[in-house]
C-alpha positions in Angstrom: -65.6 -5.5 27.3 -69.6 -6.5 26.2 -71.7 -4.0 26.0 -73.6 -6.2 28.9 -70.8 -5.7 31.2 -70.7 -1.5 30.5 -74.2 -1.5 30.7 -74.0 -3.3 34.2 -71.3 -1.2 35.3 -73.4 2.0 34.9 -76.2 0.0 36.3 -74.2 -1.0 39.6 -73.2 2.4 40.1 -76.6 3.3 40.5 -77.5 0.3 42.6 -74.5 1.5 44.9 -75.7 4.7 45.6 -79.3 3.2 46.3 -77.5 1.0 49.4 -75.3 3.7 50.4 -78.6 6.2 51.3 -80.5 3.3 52.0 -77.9 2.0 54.7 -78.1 5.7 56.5 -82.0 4.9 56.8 -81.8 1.2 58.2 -79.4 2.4 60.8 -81.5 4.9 62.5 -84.8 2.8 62.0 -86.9 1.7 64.9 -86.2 -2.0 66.5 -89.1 -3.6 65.5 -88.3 -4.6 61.8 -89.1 -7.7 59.4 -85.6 -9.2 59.3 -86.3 -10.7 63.2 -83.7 -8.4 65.4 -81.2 -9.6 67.4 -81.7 -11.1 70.8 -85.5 -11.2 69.4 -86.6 -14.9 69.7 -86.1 -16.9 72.5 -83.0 -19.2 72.3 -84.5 -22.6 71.4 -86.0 -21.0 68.7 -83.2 -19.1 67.4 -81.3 -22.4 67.3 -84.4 -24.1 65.9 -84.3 -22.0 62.9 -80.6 -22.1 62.7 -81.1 -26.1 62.4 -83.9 -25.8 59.7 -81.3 -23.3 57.8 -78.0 -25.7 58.1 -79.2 -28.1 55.1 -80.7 -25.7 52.8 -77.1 -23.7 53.3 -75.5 -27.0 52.4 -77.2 -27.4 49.4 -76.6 -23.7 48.5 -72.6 -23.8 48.8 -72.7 -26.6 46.4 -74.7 -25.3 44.0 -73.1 -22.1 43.4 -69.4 -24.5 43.8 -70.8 -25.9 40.7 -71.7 -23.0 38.8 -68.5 -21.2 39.2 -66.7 -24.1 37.8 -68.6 -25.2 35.2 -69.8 -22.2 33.7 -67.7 -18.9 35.3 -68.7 -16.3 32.8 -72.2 -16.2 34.8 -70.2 -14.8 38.2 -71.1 -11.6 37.2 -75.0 -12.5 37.3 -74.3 -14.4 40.0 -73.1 -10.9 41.8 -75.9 -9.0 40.1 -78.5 -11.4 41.9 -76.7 -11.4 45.3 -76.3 -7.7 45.0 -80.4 -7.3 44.1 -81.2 -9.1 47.2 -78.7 -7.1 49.6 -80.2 -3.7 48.3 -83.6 -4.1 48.1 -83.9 -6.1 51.1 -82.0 -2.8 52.8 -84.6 -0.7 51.8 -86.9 -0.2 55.0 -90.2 1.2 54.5 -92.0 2.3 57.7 -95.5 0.1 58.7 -98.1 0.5 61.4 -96.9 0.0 65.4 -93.8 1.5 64.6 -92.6 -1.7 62.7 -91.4 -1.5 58.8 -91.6 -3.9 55.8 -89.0 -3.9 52.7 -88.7 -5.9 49.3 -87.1 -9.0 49.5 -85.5 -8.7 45.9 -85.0 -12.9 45.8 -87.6 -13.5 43.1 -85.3 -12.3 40.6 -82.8 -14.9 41.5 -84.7 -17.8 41.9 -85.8 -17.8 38.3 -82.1 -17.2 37.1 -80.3 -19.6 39.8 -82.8 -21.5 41.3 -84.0 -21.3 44.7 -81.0 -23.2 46.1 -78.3 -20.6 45.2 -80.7 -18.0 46.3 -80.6 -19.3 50.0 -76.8 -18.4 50.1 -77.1 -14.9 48.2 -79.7 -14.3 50.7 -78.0 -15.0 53.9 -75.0 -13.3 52.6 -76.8 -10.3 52.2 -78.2 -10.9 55.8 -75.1 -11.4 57.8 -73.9 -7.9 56.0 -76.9 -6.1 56.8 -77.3 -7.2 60.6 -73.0 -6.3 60.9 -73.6 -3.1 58.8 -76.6 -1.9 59.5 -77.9 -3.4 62.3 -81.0 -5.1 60.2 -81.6 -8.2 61.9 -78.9 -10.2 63.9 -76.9 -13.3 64.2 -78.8 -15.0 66.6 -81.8 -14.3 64.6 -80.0 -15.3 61.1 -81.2 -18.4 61.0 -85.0 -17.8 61.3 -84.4 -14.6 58.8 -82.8 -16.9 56.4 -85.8 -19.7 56.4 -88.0 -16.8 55.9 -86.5 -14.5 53.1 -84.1 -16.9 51.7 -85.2 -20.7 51.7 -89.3 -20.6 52.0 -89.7 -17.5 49.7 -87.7 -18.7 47.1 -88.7 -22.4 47.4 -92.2 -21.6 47.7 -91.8 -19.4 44.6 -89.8 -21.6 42.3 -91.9 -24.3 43.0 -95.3 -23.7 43.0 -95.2 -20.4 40.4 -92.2 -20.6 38.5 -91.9 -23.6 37.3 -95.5 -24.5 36.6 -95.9 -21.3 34.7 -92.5 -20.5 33.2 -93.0 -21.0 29.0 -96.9 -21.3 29.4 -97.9 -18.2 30.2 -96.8 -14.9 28.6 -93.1 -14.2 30.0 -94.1 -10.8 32.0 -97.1 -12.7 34.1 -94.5 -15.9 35.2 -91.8 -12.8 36.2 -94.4 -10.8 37.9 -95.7 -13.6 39.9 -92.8 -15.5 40.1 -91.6 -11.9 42.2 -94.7 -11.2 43.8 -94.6 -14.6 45.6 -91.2 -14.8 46.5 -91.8 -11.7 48.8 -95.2 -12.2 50.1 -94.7 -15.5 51.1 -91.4 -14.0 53.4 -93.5 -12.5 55.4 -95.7 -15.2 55.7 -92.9 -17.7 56.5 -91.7 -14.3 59.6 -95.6 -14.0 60.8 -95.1 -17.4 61.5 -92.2 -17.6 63.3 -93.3 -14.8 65.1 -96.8 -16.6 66.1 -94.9 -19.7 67.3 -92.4 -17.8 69.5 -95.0 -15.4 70.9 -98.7 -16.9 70.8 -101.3 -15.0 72.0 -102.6 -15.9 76.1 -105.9 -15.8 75.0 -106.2 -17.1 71.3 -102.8 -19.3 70.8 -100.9 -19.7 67.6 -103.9 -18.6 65.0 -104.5 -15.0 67.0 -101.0 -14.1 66.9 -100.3 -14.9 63.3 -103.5 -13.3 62.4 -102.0 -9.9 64.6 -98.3 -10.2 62.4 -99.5 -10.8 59.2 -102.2 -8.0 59.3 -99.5 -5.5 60.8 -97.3 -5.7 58.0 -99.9 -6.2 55.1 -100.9 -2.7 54.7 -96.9 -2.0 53.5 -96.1 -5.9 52.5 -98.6 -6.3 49.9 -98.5 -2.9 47.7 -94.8 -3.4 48.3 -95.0 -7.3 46.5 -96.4 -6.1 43.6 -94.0 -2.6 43.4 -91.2 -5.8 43.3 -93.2 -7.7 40.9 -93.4 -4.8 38.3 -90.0 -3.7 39.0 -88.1 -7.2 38.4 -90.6 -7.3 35.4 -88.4 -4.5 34.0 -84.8 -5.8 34.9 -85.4 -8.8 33.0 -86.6 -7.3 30.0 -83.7 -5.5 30.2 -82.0 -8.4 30.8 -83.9 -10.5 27.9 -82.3 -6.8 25.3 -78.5 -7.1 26.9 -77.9 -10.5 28.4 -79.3 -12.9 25.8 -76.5 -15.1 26.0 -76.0 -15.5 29.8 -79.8 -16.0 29.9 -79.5 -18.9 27.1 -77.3 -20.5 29.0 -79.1 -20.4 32.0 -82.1 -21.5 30.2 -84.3 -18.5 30.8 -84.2 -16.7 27.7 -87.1 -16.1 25.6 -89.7 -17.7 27.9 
């Protein structure tokens, strides 16, 4: 066994016991949370964002068909990433109006995977919390997967990884590659929110402007808590996983 896989074993036990306390917390938290609840949105919405989701899913399932048969020593990244994303995304933090915010943990797998792969680990980890924990829904799945799974990640990757991966100092790309990925969530869920509900008196922009500043006291602190602390995993990473990272083409950006 590599001294990657002990290291990761150690590391997963940890991880574990991080979901397990976690999951007591999300179970007993109040209904109004940033994965959308269920029964939340009003139907043609719920389906609208279930439509949007479909093709990106699509996409996903192929992508992560491909890696497991062309390169299969990376399935246990792959289940590191997907396991990221289920735990920190389970961690609630509480936020103003009795509402909570919570990492997204997506940013990390984007810059290993991709953004496409990432919209399947995602919703994975999103159909387990809202059976397990009750942390978000089915109905809602879709809209929860455009907003912490597809725009997050594709918004990141995009328009911050790519541009800056190799040209900038490695820890500023990861940092901001991170930081993104999870802001931009809750940009992507303030506007969901402003479309289903806009405000009787000041339409879409009022109620977009009352979401996004209820959960940017919490969100924002909490983007760059995510940014610093996948900063760390891939250096440790970058030490132990040299290899997998070579052949994923991330290594010594």
């Amino acid at each position: 066994m590599t001294k990657f896989k002990l290291r990761w074993r150690q590391t997963g036990a940890a991880l574990l016991a991080i979901m397990l306390l976690s999951a007591n917390q999300t179970v007993w938290a109040k209904p109004a949370q940033m994965h959308i609840m269920e029964g939340f949105l009003p139907l043609r919405w719920a389906i609208f964002w279930w439509a949007v989701a479909i093709p990106f899913w699509v996409i996903g399932f192929i992508q992560i068909k491909k890696i497991l048969k062309e390169k299969p020593e990376q399935r246990l990244m792959l289940g590191m990433a997907g396991g990221f994303v289920f735990i920190l995304s389970a961690l609630k933090i509480p936020s103003v109006t009795g509402s909570s915010s919570h990492p997204t943990g997506t940013g990390l797998g984007v810059m290993l995977f991709g953004p496409f792969v990432v919209t399947i680990l995602g919703t994975i980890a999103l159909v387990f919390q809202a059976l397990l924990l009750a942390h978000g829904g089915i109905s809602t799945l879709g809209a929860n997967s455009v907003s912490m799974a597809i725009g997050g990640p594709l918004v990141a990757y995009y328009l911050v990884w790519l541009p800056l991966k190799g040209r900038v100092p490695a820890w500023v790309s990861v940092f901001t590659t991170a930081f993104i990925a999870d802001l931009m969530t809750y940009v992507i869920t303030s506007t969901q929110l402003a479309l289903a509900f806009p405000n009787p008196q000041t339409g879409f922009l009022g109620s977009w402007l009352t979401f996004a500043g209820i959960f940017a006291v919490t969100q924002f602190p909490l983007a760059i808590a995510e940014g610093i602390l996948i900063v760390l995993i891939f250096n440790f990473l970058q030490t132990n996983a040299a290899p997998e990272l070579k052949e994923l083409g991330v290594e010594g950006i």
